[in-house]
C-alpha positions as CSV (number, residue, x, y, z in Angstrom):
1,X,135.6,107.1,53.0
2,X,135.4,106.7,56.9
3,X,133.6,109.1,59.1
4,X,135.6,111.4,60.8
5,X,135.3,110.6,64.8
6,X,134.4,113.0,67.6
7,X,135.1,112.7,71.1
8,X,133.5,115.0,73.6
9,X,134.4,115.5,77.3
10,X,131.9,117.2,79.3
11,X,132.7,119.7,82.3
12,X,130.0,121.2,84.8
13,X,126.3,121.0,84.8
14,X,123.9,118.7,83.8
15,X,123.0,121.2,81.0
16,X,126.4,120.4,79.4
17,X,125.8,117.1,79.5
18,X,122.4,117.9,77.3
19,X,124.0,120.1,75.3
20,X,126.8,117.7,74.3
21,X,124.2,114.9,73.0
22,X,122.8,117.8,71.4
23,X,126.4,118.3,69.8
24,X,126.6,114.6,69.0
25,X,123.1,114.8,67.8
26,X,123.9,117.8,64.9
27,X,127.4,115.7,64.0
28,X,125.9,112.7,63.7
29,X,123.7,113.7,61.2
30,X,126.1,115.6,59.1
31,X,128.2,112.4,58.6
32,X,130.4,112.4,62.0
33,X,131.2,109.4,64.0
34,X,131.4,109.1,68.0
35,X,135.1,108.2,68.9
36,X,135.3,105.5,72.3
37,X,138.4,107.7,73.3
38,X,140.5,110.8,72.9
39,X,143.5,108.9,71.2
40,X,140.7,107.7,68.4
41,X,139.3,110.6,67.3
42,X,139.6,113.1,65.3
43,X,138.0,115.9,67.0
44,X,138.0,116.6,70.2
45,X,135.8,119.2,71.7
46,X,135.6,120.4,75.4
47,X,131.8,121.3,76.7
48,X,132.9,123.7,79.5
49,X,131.6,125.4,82.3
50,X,132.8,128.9,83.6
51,X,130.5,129.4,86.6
52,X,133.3,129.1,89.0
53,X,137.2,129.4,88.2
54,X,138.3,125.9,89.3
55,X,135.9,124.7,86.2
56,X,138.1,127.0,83.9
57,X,141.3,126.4,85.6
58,X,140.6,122.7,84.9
59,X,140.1,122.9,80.9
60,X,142.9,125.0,81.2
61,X,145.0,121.9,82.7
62,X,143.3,119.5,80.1
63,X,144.0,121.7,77.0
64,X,147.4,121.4,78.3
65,X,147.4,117.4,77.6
66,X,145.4,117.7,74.6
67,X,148.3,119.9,73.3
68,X,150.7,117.1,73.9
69,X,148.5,114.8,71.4
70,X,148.2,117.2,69.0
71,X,152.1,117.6,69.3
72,X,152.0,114.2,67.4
73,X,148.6,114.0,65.8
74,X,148.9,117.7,63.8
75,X,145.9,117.0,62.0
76,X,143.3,116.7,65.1
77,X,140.8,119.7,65.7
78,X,139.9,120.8,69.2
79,X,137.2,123.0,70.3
80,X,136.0,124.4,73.2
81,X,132.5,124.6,73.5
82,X,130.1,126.4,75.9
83,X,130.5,129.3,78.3
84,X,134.3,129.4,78.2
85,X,133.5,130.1,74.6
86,X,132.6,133.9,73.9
87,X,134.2,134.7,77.7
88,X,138.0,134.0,76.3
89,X,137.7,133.4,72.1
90,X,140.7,135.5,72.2
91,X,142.7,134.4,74.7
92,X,142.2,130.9,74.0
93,X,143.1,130.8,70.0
94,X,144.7,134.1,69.5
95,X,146.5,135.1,72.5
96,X,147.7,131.0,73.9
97,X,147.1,129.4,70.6
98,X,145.3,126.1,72.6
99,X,142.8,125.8,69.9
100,X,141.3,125.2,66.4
101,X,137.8,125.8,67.6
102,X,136.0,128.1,69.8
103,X,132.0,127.8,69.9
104,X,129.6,129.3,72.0
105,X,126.2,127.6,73.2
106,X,123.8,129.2,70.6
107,X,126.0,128.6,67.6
108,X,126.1,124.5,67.6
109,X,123.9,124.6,64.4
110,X,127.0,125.6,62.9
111,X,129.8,123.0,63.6
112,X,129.4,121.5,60.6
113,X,130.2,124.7,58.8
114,X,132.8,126.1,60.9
115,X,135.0,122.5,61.6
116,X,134.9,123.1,57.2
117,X,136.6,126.2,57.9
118,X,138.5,124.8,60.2
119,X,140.1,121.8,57.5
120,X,140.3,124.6,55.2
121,X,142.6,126.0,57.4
122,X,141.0,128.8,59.3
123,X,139.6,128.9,62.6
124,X,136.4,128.1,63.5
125,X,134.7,130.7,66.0
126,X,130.6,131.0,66.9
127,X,130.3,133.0,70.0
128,X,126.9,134.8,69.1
129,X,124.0,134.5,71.6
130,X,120.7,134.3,70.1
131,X,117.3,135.4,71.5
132,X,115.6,132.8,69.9
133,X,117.9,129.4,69.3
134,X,116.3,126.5,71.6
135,X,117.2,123.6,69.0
136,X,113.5,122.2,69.5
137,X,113.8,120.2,65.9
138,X,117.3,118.4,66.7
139,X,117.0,115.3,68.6
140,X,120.0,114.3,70.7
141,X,122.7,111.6,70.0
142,X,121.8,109.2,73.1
143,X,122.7,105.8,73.7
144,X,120.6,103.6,75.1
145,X,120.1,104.3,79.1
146,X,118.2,104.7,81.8
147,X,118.5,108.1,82.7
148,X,118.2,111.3,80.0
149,X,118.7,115.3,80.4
150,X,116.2,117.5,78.7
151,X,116.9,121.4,78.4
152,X,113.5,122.5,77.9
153,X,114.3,126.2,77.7
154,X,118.2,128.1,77.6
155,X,119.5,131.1,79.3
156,X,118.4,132.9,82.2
157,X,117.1,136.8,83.2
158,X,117.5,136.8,86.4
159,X,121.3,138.7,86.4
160,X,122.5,137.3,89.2
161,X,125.4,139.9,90.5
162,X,127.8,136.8,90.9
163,X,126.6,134.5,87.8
164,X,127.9,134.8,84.3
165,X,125.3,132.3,82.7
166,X,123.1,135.7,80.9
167,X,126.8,136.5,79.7
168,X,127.6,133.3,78.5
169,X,124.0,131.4,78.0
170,X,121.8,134.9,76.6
171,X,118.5,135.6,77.2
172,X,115.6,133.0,78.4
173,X,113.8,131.3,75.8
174,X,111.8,128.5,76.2
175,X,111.4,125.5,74.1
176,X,108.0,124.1,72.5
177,X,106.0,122.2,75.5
178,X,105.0,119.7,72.0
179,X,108.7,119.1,71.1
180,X,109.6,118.5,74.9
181,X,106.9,115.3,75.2
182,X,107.7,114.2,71.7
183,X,111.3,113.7,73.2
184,X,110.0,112.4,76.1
185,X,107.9,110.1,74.0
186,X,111.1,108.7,71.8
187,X,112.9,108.1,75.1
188,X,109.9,105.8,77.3
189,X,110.1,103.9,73.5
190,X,113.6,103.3,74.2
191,X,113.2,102.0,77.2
192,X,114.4,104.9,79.7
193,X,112.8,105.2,83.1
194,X,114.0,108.8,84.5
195,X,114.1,111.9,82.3
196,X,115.6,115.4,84.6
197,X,113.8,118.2,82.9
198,X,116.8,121.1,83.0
199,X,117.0,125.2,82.8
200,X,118.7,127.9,84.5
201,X,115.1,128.9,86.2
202,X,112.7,126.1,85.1
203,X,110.0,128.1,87.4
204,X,110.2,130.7,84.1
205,X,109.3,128.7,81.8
206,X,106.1,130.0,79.2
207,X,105.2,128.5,75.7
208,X,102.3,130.0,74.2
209,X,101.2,130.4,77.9
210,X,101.8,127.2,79.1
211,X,103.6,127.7,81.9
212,X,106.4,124.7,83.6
213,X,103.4,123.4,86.0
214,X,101.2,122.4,82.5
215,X,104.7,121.0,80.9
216,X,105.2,119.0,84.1
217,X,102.3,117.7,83.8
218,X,102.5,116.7,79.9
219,X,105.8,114.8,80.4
220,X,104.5,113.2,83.6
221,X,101.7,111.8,81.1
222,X,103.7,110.2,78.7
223,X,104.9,107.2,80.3
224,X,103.5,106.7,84.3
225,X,106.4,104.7,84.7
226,X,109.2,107.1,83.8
227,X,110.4,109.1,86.7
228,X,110.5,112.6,86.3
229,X,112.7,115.3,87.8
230,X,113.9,118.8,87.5
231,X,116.4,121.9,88.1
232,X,117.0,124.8,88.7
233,X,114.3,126.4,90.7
234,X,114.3,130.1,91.4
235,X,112.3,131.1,94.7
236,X,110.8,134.1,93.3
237,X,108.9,132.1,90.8
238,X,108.2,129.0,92.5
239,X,104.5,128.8,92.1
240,X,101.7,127.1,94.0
241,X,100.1,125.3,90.5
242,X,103.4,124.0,90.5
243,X,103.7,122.2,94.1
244,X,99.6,120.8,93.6
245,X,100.6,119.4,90.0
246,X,104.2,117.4,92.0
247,X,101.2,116.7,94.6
248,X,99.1,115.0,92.3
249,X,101.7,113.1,89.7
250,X,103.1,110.2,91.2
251,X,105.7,109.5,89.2
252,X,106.9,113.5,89.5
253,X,109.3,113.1,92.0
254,X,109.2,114.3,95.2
255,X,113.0,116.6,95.2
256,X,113.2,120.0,95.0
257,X,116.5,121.4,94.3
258,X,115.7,125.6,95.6
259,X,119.5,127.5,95.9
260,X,119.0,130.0,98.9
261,X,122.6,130.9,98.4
262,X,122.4,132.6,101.9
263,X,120.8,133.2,105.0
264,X,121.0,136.7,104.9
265,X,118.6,139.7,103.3
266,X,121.4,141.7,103.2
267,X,123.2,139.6,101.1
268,X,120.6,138.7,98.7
269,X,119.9,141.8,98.2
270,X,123.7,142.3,96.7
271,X,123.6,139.3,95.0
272,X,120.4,140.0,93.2
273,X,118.1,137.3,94.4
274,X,115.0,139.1,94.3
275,X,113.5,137.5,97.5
276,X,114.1,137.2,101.0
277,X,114.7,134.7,103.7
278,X,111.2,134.7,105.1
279,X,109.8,134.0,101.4
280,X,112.0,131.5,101.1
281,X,111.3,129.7,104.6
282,X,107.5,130.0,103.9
283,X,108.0,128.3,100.6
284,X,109.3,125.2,101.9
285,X,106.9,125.3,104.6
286,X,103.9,125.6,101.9
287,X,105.8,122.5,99.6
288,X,105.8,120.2,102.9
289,X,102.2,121.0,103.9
290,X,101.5,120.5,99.5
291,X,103.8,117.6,99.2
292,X,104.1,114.8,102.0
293,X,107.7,113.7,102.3
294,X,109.1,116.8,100.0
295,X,112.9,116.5,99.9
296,X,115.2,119.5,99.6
297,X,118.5,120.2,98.4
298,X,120.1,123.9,98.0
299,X,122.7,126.0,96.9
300,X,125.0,127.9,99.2
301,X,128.0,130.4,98.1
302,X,129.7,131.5,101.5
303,X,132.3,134.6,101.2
304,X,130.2,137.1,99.1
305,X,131.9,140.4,99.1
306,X,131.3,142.0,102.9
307,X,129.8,138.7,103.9
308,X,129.8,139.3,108.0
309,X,130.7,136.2,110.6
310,X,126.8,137.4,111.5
311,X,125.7,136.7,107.8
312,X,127.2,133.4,107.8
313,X,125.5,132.2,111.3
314,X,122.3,133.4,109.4
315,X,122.8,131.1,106.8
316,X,123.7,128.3,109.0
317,X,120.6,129.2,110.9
318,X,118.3,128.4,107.8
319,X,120.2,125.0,107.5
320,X,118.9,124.2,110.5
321,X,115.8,125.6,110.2
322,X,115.2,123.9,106.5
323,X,117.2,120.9,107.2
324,X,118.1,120.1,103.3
325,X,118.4,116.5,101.9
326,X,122.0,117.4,100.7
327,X,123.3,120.6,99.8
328,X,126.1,122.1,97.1
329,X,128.2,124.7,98.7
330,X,130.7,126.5,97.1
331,X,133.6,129.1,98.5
332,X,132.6,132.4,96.3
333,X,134.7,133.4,93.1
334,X,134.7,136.2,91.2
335,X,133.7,136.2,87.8
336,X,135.0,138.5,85.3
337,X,132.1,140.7,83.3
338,X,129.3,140.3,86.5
339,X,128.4,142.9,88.5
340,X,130.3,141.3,92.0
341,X,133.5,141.0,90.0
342,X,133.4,144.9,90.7
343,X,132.8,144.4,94.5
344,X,135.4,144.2,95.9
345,X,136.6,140.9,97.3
346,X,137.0,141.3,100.9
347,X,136.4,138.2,102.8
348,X,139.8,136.4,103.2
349,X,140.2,133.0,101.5
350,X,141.2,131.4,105.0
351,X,137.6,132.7,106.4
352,X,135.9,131.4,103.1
353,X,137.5,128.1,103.6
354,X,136.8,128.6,107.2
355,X,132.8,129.0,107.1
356,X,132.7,126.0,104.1
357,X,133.7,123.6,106.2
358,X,131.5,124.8,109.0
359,X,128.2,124.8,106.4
360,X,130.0,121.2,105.0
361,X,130.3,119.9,108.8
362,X,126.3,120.7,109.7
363,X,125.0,119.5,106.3
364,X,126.8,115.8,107.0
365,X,125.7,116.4,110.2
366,X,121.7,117.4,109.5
367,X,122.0,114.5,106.4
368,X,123.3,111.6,108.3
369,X,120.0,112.5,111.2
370,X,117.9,112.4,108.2
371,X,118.9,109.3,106.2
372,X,119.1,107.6,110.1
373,X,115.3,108.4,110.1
374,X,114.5,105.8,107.8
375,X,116.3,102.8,109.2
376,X,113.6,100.4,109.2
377,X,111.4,101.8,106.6
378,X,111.1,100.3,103.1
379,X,112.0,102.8,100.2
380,X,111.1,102.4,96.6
381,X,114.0,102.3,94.3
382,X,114.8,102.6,90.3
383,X,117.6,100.5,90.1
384,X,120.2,101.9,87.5
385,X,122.9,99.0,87.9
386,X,125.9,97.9,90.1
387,X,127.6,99.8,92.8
388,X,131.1,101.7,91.9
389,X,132.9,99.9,94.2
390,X,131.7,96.1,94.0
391,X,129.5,94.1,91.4
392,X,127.6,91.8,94.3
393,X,125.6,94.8,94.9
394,X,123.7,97.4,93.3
395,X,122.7,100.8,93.9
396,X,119.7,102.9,92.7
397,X,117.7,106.2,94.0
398,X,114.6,107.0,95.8
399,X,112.2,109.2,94.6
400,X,113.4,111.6,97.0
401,X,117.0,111.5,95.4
402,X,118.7,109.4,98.0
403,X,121.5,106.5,96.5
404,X,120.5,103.4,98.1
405,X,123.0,100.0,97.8
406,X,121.4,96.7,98.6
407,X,123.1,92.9,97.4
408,X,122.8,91.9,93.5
409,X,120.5,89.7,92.9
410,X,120.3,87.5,89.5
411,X,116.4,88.8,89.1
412,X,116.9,92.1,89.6
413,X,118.4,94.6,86.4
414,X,119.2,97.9,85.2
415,X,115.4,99.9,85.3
416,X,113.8,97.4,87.6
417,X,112.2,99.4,90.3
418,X,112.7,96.9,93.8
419,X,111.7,97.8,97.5
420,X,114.1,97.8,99.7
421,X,114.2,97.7,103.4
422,X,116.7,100.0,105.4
423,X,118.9,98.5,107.5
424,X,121.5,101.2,108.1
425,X,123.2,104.4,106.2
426,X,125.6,107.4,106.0
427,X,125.3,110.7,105.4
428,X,125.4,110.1,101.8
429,X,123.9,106.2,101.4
430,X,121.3,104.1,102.4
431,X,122.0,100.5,102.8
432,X,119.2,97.6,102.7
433,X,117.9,94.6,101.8
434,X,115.5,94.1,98.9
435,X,111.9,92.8,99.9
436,X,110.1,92.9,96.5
437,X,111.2,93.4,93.2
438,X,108.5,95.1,90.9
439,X,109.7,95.1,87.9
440,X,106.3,96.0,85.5
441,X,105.4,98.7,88.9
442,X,103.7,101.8,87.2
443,X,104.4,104.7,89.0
444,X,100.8,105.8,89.1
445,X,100.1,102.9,91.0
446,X,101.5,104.1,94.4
């Protein structure tokens, strides 16, 4: 009898993207093949995201040309999986009728079970959170790479007034620190060179009283030539163990990713942040004197409920002040079940979209002055194959997270690390020529 194929398409963070080889990782084991496309298989399931309403408008839109398949293929399940899960169950298979399958981020033990019910002719629905479920004894479905996601703890307690990931994630728990390096371990035997350590506040992190410093520090053991990165940060809990042990692993990369979400107390304090601009500015300042060449990236909502023109100029004043690496900034949207969604609303969309671009404008701005810095320097890159746009060059990252594109060269591959010479760059790119290639280079070694 042939397997039955599944086929997942991934929306949001980099946490979906775990939890979907997670996913691939149960099926496979219970007897389920991995389908090349949507027209093959005979599952299809939808990891979403429901952090802003754009990501839910868009499965919305998709479920719309899944329908059309299903139209002539009766006998294919979908699923939506993740955070749209438990936030619209009914909505999505009672009320609109869009799906066989609706399964929430703690339940994926049970697929197995509920796509039975499911072919049985019932629906299959998981939406309960757990205070426990980390899934440290499943081991993902990857393919071979170079880069891998590892969620090393779930859920978040921070109750956010504007985020819906407690709602939708539960309660933090935090994997084994042993079944985080044993991962790590399987992966620098398959050959991958950069593993991004994920969590909705990695800074929380505790097993047995290990805390994410002495996990760092574990993975960063396992293979000195396997790059090592991580996200999300919360400010409040950013520790100083933490900033020595990036200071003192070399192949711990030097990128912080540290959302400030504004520039303003008195917006953090409605939005639950728990710290204020002046410990946030003396954290960077700490990291920079801890870590030579630190790079920082951030998270910005602009339009929070009563959100002044003088709040927004104080955000754009700790742009300047910080000068991120890059930045991911985002008009603010209310979501249904937070505390904000009972705010009320009051900035007008045209002013959102107005301050956006402004904060869009002087991040391009404060990037491009940055990345023009180091024209003439040489920059250590992890090559991870060719450029999008042409195959006589190739692109790769510098430890700091910067994409760099230099020419192809019939020496250089996929997981090579090669030094490259700027010669010029955008806002977003770094362009260069190679001037060693150092393939066997340990990171350890720098």
């Amino acid at each position: 009898m042939n397997k039955k194929q599944v086929y997942i398409e991934t929306y949001g963070c980099q946490m979906n993207v775990a939890d979907s080889e997670l996913v691939l990782g149960i099926l496979n084991k219970n007897g389920y093949g991995l389908a090349e496309d949507v027209h093959s298989a005979d599952v299809v399931f939808l990891n979403t995201c429901s952090v802003r309403d754009n990501a839910e408008q868009r499965i919305y839109g998709r479920l719309g040309n899944l329908k059309t398949i299903k139209d002539k293929k009766p006998e294919m399940v979908v699923g939506i999986l993740g955070c749209m899960a438990e936030r619209l169950k009914t909505n999505l298979i009672e009320e609109k009728k869009l799906v066989d399958m609706v399964v929430g981020p703690d339940e994926y033990r049970r697929l197995p079970e509920l796509l039975d019910v499911v072919y049985s002719g019932g629906k299959g629905i998981g939406v309960k959170l757990s205070r426990t479920e980390t899934y440290d004894d499943i081991m993902p479905y990857r393919e071979d790479g170079l880069q891998a996601w590892i969620s090393v703890m779930r859920g978040c307690d921070k109750f956010c007034t504007y985020c819906v990931v407690p709602f939708t994630r539960g309660r933090e728990r935090s994997r084994s620190l042993e079944s985080v390096v044993k991962e790590v371990e399987h992966l620098s035997v398959k050959g991958f060179k950069e593993v991004s350590l994920l969590g909705q506040n990695v800074n929380s992190y505790n097993d047995k009283g290990s805390d994410f410093a002495d996990l760092l520090a574990a993975v960063a053991a396992v293979d000195r030539s396997m790059r090592v990165r991580f996200t999300t940060s919360h400010p409040q809990d950013l520790s100083d163990k933490l900033l020595y042990t990036i200071a003192e692993n070399d192949n711990l990369c030097n990128y912080i990713h540290l959302p400030v979400q504004s520039g303003s107390n008195r917006i953090l304090e409605l939005m639950n942040r728990t710290y204020t601009v002046e410990h946030y500015l003396d954290l960077i300042d700490k990291a920079r004197r801890i870590i030579p060449g630190v790079s920082f990236s951030t998270d910005i909502i602009t339009g929070f409920p009563t959100e002044t023109l003088e709040d927004h100029l104080m955000t754009v004043d700790v742009m300047e002040k910080v000068r991120y690496d890059g930045a991911y900034m985002f008009k603010y949207s209310p979501r249904e079940g937070t505390k904000a969604f009972r705010m009320e609303d009051d900035v007008d969309d045209k002013e959102k979209t107005k301050r956006l671009q402004q904060i869009i404008d002087l991040q391009q701005r404060i990037s491009l002055e940055l990345n023009n810095a180091l024209i003439g320097s040489t920059e250590r890159i992890l090559v991870e194959g060719f450029s999008r746009k042409s195959d006589k060059f190739m692109a790769g990252r510098t430890d700091t997270n910067k994409v760099a594109i230099f020419p192809a060269h019939e020496d250089i591959s996929e997981g090579d690390y090669v030094d490259v010479k700027i010669d010029r760059v955008t806002s977003a790119t770094l362009f260069g020529e190679v001037v060693n290639i150092a393939e066997k280079y340990r990171a350890s070694a720098v």
